[in-house]
Backbone as a ProteinNet text record, in pm:
[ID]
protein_1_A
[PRIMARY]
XXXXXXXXXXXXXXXXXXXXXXXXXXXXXXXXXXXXXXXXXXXXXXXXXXXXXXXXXXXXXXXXXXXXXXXXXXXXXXXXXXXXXXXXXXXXXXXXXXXXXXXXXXXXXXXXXXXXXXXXXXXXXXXXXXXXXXXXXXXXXXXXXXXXXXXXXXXXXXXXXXXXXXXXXXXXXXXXXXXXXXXXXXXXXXXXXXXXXXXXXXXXXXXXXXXXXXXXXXXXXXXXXXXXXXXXXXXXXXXXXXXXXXXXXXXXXXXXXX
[TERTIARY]
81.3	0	84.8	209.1	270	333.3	259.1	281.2	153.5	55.2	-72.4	-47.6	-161.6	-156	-261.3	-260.8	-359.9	-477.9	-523.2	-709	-692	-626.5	-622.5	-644.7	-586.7	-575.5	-693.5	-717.3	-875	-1025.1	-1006	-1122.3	-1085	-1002.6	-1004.5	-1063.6	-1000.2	-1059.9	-1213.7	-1234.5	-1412.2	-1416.1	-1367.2	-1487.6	-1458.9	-1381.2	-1333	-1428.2	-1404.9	-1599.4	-1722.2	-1761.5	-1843.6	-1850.7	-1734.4	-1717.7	-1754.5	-1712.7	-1707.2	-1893.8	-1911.1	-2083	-2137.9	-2152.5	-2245	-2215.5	-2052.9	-2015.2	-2127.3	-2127	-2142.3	-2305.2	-2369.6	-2496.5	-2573.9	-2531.2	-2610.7	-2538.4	-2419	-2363.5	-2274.8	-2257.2	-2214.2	-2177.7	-2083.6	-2087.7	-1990.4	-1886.9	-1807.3	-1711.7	-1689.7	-1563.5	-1642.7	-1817.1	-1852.1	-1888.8	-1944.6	-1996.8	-1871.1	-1759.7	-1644.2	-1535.3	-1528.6	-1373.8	-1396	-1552.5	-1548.9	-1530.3	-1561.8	-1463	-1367.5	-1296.7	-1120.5	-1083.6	-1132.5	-1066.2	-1077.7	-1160.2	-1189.9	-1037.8	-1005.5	-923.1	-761.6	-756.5	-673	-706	-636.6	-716.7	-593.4	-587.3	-501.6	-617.4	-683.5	-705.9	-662.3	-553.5	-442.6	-356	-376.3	-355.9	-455.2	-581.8	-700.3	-811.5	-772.3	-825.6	-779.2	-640.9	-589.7	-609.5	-620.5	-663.4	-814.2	-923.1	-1031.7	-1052	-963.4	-1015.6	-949	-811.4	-782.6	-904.8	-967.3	-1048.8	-1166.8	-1189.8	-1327.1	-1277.3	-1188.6	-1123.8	-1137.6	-1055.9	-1078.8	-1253	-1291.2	-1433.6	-1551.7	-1537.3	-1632.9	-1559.2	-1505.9	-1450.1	-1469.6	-1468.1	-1486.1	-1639.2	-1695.8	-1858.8	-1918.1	-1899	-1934.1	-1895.3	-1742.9	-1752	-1803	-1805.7	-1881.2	-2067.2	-2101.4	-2252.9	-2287	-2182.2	-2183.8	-2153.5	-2062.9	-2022.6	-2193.2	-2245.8	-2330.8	-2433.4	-2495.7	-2596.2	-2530.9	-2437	-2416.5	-2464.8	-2590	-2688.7	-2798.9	-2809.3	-2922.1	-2927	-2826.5	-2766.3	-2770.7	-2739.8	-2766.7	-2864	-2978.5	-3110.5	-3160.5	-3083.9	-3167.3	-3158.1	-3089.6	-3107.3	-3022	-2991.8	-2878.1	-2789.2	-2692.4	-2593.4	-2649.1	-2514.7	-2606.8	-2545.9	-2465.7	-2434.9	-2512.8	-2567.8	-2607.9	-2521.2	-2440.8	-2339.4	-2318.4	-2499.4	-2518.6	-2534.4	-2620.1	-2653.7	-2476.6	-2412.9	-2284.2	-2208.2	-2207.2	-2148.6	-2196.3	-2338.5	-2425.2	-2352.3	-2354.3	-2290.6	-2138.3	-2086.8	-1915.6	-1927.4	-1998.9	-1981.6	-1995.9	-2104.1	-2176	-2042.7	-1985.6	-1922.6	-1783.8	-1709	-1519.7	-1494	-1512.3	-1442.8	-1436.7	-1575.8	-1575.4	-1484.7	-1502.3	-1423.4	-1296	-1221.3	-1100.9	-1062.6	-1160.1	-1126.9	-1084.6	-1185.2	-1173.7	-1032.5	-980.5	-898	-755.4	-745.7	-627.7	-685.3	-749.1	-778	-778.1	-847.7	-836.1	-922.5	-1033.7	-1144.4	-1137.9	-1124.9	-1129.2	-1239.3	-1346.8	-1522.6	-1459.6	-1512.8	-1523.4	-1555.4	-1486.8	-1536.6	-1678.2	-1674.3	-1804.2	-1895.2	-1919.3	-2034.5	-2107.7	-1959.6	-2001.7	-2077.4	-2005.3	-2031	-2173.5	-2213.2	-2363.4	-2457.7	-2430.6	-2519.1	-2553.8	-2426.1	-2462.6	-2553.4	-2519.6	-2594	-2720.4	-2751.7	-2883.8	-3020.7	-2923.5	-3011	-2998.5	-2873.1	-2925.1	-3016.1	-3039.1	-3117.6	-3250.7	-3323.3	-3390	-3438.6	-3338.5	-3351.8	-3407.7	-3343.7	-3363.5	-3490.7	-3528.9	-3654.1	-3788.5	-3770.7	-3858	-3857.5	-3716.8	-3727.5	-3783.8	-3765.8	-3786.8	-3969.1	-4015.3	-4185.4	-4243	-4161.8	-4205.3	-4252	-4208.1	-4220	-4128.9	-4055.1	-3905.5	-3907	-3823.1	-3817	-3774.6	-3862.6	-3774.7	-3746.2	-3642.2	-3637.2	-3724.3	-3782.2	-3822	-3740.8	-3632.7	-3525.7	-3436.4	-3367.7	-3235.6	-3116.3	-3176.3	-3084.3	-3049.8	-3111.4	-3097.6	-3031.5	-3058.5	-2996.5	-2820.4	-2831.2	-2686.1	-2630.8	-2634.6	-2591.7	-2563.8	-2688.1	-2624.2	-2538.6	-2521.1	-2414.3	-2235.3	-2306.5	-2147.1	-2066.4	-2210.1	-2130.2	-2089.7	-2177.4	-2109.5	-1943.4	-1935.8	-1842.1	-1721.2	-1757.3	-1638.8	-1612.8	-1674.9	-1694.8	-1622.7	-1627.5	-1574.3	-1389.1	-1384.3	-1257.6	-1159.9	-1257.3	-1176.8	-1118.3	-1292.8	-1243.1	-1352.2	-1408.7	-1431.3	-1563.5	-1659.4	-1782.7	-1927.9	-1881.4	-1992.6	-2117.6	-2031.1	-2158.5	-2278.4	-2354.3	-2495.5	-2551.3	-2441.4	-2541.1	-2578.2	-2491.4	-2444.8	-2583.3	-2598.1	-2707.7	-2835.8	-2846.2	-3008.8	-3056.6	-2958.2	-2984.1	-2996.5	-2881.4	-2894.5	-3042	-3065.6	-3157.2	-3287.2	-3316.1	-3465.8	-3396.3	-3312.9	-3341.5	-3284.5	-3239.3	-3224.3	-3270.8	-3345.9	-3390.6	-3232	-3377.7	-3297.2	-3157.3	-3192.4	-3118.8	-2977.8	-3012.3	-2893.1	-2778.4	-2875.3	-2828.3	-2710.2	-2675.7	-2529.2	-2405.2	-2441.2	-2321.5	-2276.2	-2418.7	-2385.3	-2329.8	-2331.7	-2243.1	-2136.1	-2100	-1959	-1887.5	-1930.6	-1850.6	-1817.1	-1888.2	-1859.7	-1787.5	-1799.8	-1678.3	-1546	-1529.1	-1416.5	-1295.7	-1401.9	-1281.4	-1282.9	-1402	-1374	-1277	-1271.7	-1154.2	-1068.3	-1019.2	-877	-801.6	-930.8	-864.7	-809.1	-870.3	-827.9	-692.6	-704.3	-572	-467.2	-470.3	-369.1	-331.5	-368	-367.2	-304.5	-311.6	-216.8	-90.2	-78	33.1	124	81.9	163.7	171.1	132.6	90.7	248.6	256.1	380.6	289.5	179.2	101.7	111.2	131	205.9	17.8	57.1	-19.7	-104.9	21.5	-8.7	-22	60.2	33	26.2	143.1	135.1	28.1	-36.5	-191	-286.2	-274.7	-387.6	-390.5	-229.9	-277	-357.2	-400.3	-470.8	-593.3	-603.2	-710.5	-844.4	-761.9	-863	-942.6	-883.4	-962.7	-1054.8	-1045.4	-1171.2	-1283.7	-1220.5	-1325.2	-1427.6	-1324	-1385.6	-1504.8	-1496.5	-1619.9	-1716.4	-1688.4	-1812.8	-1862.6	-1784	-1812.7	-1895.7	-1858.8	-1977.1	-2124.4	-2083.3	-2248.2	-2317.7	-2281.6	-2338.1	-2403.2	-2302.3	-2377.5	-2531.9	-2514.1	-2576.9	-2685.1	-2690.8	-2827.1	-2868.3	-2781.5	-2819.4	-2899.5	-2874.6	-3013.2	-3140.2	-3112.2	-3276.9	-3346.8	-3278.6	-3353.8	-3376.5	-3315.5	-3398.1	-3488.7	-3507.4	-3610	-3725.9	-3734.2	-3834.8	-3900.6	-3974.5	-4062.9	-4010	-4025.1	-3969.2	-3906.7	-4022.1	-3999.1	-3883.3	-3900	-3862.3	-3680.4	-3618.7	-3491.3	-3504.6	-3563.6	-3524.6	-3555.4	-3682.3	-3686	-3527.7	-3502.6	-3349.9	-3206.4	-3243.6	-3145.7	-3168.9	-3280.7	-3347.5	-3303.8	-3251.6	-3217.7	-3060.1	-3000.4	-2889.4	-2829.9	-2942.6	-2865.7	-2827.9	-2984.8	-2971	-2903.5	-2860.7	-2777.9	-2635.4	-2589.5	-2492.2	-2502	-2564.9	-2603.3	-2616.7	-2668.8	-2638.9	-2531.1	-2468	-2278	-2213.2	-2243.5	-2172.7	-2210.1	-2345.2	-2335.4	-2312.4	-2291.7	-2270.2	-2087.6	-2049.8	-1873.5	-1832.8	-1916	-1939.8	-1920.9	-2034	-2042.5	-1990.7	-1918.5	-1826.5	-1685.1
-121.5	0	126.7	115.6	260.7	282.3	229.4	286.2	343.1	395.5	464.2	598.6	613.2	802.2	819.3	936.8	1016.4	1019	958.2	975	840.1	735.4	595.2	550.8	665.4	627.4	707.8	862.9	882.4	767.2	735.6	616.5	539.3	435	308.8	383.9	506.1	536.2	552.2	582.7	649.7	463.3	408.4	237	194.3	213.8	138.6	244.3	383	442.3	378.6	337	249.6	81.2	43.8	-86.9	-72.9	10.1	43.1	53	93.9	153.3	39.7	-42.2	-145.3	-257	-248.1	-365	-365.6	-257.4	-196.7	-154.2	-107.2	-139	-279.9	-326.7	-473.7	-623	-611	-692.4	-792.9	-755.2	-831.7	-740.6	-816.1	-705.2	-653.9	-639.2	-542.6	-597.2	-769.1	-718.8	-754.1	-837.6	-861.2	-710.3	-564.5	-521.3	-382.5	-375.3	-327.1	-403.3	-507.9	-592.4	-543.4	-554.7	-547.5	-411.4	-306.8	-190.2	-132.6	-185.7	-247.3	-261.6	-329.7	-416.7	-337.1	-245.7	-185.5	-71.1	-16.7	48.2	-14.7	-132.6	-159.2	-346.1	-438.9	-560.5	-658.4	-637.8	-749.7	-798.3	-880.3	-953.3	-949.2	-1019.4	-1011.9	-916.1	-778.9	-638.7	-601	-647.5	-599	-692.1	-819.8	-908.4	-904.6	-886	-874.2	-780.5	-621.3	-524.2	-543.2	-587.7	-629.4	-692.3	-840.1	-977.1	-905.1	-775	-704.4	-601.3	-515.7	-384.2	-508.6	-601.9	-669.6	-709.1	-795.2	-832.2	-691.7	-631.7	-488.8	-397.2	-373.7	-330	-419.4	-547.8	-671.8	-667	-668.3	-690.7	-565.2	-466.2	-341.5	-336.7	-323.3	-326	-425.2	-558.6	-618.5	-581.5	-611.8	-515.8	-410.2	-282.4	-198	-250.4	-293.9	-327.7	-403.5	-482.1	-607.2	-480.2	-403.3	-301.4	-236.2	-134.9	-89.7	-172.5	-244	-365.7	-484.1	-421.6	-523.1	-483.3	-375.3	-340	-445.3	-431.8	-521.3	-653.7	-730.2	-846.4	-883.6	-790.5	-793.8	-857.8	-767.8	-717.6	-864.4	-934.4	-1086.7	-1046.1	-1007.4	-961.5	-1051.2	-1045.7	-1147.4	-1035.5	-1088.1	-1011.8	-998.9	-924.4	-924.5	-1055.2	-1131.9	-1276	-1391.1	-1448.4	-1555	-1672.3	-1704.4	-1766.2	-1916.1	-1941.2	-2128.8	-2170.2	-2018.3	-2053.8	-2013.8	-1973.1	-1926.4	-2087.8	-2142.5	-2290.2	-2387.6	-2379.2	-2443.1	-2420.4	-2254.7	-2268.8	-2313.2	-2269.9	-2306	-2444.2	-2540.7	-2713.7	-2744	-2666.2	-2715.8	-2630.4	-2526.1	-2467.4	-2480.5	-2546.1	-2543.3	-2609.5	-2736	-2814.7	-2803.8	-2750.5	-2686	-2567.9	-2494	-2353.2	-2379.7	-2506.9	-2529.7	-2627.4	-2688.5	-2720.7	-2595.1	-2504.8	-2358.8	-2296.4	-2313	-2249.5	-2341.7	-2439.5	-2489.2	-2518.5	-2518.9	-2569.4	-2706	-2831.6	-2939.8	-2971.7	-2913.8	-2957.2	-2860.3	-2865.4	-2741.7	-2766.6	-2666.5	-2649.4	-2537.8	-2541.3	-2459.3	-2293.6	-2190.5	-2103.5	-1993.1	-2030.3	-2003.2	-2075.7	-2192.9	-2258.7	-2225.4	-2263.1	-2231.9	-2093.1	-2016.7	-1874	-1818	-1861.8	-1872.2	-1966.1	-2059.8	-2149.7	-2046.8	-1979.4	-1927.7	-1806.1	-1741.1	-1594.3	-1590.5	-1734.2	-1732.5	-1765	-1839.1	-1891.4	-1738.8	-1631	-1532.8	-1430.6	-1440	-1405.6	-1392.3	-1513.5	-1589.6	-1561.1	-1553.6	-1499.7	-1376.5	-1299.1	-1139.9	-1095.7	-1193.7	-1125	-1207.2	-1253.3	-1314.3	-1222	-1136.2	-1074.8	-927.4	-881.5	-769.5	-775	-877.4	-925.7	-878.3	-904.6	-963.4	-1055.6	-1158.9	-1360.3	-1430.5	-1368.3	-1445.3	-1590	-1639.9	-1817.6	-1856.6	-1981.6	-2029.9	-2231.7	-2233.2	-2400.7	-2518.3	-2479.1	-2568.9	-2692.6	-2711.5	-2822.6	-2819.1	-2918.9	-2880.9	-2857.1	-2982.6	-3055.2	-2941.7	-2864.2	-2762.9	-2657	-2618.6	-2561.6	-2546.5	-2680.4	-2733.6	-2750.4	-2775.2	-2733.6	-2626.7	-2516.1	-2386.1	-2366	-2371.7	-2327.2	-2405.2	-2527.5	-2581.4	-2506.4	-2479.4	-2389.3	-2286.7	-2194.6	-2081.1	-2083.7	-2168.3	-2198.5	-2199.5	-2354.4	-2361.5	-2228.9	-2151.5	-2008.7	-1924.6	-1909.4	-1819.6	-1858.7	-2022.5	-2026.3	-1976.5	-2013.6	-1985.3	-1830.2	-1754.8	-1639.5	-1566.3	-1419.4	-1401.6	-1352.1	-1420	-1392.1	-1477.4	-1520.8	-1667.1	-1604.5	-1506	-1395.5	-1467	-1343.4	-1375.5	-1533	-1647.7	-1744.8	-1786.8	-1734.4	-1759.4	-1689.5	-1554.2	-1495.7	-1568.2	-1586.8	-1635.1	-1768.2	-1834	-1875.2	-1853.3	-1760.7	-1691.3	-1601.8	-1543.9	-1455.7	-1531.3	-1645.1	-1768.9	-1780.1	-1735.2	-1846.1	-1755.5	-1634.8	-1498.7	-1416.6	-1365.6	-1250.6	-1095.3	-1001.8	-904.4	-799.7	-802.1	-766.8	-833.4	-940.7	-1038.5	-1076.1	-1041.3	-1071	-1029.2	-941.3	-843.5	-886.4	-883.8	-917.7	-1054.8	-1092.1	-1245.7	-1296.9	-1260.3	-1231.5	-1212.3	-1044.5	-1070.9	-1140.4	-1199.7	-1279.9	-1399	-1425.5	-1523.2	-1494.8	-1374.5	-1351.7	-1316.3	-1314	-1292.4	-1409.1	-1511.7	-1614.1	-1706	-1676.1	-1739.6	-1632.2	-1526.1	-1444.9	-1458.1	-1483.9	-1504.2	-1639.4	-1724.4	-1876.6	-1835.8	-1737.7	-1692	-1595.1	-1539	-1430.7	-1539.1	-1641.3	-1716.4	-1779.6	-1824.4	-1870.3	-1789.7	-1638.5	-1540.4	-1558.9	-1546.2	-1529.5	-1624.9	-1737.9	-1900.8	-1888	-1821.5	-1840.1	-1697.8	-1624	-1517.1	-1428.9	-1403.4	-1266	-1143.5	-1003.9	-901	-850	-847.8	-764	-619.6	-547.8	-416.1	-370.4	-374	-326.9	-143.8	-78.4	64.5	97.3	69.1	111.7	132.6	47.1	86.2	183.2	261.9	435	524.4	500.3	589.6	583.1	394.8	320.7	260.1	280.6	202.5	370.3	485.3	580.5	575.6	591.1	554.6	470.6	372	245.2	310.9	344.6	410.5	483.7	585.7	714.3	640.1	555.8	415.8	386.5	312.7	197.5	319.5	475.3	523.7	541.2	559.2	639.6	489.6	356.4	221.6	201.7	232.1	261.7	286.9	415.9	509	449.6	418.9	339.7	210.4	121.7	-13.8	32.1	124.6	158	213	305	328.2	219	151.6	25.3	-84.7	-61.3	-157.8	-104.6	59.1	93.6	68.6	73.4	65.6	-3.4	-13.9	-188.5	-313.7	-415.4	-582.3	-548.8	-550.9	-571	-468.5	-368.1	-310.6	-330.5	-344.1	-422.9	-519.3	-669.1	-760.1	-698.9	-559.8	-543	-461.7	-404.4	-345.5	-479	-549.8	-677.4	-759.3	-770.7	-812.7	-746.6	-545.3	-510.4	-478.2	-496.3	-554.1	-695.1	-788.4	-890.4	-916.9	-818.7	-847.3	-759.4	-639.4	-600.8	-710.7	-803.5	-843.6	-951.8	-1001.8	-1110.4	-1078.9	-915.5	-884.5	-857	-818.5	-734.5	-923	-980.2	-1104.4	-1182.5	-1199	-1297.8	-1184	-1043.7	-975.5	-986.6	-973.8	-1005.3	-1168.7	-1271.7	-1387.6	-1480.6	-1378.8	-1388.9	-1294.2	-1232.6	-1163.4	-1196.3
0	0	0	22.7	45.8	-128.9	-215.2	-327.9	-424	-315.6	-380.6	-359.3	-452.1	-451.1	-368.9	-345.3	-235.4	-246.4	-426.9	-451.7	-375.5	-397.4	-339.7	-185.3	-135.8	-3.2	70.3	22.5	45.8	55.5	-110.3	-112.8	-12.5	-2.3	117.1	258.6	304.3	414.3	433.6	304.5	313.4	339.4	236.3	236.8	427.4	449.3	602.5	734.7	695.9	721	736.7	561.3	561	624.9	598.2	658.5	819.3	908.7	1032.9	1055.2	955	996.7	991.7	898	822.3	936.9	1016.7	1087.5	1245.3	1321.2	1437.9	1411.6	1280.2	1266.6	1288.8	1197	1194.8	1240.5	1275.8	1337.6	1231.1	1121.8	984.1	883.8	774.6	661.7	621.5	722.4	751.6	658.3	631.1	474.4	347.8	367.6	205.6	190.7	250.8	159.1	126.3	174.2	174.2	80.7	54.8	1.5	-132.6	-201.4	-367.7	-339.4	-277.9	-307.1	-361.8	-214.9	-179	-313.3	-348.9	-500.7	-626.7	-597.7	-707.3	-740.8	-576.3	-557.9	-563.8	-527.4	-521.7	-529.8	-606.8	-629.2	-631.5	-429.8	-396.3	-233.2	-232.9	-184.3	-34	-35.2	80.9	175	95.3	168.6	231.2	192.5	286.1	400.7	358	472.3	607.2	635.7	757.6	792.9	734.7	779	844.3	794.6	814.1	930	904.6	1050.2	1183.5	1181.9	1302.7	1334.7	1266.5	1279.7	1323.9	1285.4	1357.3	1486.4	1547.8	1635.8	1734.9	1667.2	1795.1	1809.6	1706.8	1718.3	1793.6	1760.6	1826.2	1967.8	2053.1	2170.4	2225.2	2218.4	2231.2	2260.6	2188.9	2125.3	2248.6	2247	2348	2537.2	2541.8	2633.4	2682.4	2595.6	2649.7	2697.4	2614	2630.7	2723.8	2805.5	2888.7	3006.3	3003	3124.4	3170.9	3066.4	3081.9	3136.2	3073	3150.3	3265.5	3321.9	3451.2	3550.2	3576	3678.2	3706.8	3533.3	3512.7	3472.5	3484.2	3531	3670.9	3769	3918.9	3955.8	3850	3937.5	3812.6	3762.9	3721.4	3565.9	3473.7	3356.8	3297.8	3160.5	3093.7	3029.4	2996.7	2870.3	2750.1	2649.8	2502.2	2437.1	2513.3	2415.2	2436.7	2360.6	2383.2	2416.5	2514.8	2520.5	2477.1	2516.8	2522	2331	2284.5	2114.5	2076.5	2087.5	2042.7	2031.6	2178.6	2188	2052.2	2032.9	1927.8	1782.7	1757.5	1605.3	1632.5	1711	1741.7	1681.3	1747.4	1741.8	1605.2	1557.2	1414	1304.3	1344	1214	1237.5	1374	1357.4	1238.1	1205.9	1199.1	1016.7	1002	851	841.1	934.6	884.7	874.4	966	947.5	787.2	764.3	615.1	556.6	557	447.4	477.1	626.3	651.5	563	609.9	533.8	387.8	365	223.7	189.9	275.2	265	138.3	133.6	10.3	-93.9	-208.7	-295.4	-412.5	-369.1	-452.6	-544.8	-636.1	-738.3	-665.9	-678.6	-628	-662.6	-785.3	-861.4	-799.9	-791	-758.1	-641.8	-544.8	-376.6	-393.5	-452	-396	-428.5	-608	-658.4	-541.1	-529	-443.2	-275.5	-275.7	-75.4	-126.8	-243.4	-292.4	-309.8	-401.6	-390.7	-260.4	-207.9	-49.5	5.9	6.3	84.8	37.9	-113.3	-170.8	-174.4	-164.4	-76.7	63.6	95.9	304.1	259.6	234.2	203	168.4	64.4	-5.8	136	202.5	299.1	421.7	434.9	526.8	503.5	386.9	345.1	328.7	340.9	258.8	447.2	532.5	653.1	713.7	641.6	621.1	635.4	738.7	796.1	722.9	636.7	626.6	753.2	796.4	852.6	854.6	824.8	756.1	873.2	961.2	1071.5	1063.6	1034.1	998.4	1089.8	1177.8	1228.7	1134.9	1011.3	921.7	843.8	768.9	685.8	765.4	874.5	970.2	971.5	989.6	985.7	908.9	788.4	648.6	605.7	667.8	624.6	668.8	827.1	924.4	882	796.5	779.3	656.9	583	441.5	491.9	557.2	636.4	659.4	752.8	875.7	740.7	601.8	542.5	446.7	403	357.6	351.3	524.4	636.2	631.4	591.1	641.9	524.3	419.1	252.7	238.8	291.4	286	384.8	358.2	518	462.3	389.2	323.2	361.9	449.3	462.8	564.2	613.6	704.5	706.8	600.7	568.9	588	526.9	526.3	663.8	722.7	903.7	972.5	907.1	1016.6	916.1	840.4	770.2	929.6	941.6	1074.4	1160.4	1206.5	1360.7	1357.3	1242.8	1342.8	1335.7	1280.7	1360.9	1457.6	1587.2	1676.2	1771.3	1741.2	1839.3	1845.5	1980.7	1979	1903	1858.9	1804.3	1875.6	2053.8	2132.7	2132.3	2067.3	2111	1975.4	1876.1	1729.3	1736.9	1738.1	1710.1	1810	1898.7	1995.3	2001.6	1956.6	1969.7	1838	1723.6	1613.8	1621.4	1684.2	1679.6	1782.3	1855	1950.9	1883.6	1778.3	1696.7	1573.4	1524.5	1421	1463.3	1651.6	1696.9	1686.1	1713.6	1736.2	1548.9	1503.7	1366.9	1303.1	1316	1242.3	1356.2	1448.9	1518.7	1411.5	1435.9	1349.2	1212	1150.2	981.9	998.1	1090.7	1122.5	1135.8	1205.9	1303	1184.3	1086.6	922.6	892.9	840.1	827.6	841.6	987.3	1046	980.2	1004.7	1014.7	867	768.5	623.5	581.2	683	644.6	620	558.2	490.4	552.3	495.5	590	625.2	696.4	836.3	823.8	718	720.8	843.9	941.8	1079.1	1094.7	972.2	1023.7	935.8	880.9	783.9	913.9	1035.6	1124.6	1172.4	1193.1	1218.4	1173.5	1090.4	1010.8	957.2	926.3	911.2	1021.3	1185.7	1274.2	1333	1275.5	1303.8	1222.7	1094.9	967.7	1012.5	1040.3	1119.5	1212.8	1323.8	1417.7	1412.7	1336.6	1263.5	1242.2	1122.6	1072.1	1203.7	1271	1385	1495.6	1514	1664.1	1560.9	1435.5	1365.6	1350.8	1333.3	1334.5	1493.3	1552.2	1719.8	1667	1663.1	1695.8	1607.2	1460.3	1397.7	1424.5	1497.9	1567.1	1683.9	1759.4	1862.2	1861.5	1716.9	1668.4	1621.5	1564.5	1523.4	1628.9	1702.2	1874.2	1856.3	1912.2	1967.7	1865.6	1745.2	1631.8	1596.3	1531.6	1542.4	1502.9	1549.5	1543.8	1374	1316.2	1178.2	1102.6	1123.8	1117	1093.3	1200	1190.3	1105.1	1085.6	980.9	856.7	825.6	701	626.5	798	692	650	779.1	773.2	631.8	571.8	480.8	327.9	336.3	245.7	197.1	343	309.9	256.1	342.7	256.9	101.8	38.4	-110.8	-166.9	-93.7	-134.5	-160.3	-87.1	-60	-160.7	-165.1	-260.4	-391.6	-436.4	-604.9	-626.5	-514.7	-550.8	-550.3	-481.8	-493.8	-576.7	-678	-764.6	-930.4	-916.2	-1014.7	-1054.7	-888.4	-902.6	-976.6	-909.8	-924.7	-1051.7	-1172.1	-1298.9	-1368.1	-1341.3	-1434.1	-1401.7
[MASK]
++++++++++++++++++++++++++++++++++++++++++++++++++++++++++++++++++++++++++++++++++++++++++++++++++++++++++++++++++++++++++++++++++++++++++++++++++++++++++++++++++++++++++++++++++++++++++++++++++++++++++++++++++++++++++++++++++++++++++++++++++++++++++++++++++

């Protein structure tokens, strides 16, 4: 990166803005609807994932902490946290052992295929959530399938999000969605970082001076629209959760097929 020009390094900050917002809004997002950016600006892959799986690592831990600080009154007085700790254990079991295929690369799917096949199921999700007709697979089995494609997805590369929440949110309340997300993209992106590392891939460590403030901006104004949308009606939240996904799903099967 220290061989861009200044329109170059403007744009990435605005997208890592946006990435910060979209992450800390809805609890997801933060590298599918940012990376095709990235790429547009600059179309290496590998300069911007590690930037990414660190700015989630620090924003998700942060984010939770704070929210766990604030509501430990009401924990006292008989309340819960914002993680779901016991459903967190659930996807953990159902998605390691896939994500660690993705991570080393034991199985290799066509990347076209996988990626059409997860786009259209979130496709799918989206337009059910946006209708106000949540799907929901009443299946464990299907359940678990999604969660394994997810999981191996996630390990390939760091996109499997969506298929991840089309599940999580049948079976979490909305309070809980987000935190309980990223507590789970904490340690599935530690496992992809720790790949990194052991893999040599540079880090870009001095890019975060400049870059985890960008984030930052994104990440308080996402605050700040993840709590209007508590307060707002039920639907309300899945209908926007609903218009992001397809957002995510036309930028990914448009990148996909071309």
């Amino acid at each position: 990166m220290s061989d861009l020009t200044v329109v170059q390094y403007i744009l990435i900050a605005l997208i890592f803005v946006w990435s910060g917002f979209v992450r800390s809004g809805l609890g997801f997002g933060g590298a599918v609807l940012s990376l095709p950016f990235l790429l547009l600006v600059l179309d290496e892959p590998l300069v911007f994932l590690p930037l990414i799986s660190i700015h989630l690592l620090v924003f998700s831990s942060l984010t939770i902490w704070l929210n766990n600080r604030k509501g430990a009154k009401d924990r006292q007085a008989g309340g819960t946290g914002t993680v779901d700790w016991r459903y967190l254990g659930r996807l953990l079991a159902i998605m390691i052992v896939p994500k660690l295929i993705g991570v080393f690369g034991l199985i290799t799917l066509p990347g076209y295929v996988m990626s059409s096949i997860i786009f259209v199921i979130i496709a799918l999700y989206s337009l059910s959530y946006i209708a106000n007709h949540p799907f929901r697979s009443g299946s464990k089995t299907v359940d678990t399938i999604f969660l394994m494609l997810g999981g191996y997805i996630s390990g390939t590369s760091l996109i499997g999000a969506p298929l991840i929440i089309a599940v999580a949110a049948q079976h979490l309340p909305k309070e809980k969605l987000r935190d309980t997300l990223f507590a789970l993209w904490f340690i599935l992106v530690l496992i992809k970082l720790s790949a990194f590392i052991w893999a040599g891939v540079d880090l870009q460590l001095i890019h975060h001076l400049w870059l985890l403030p960008a984030a930052a901006v994104g990440h308080v104004i996402g605050l700040y629209v993840h709590g209007r949308m508590l307060q707002a009606e039920g639907s309300l939240f899945f209908r926007v959760l609903g218009v992001v996904l397809l957002v995510v799903s036309t930028i990914g099967m448009v990148s996909v097929w071309r």
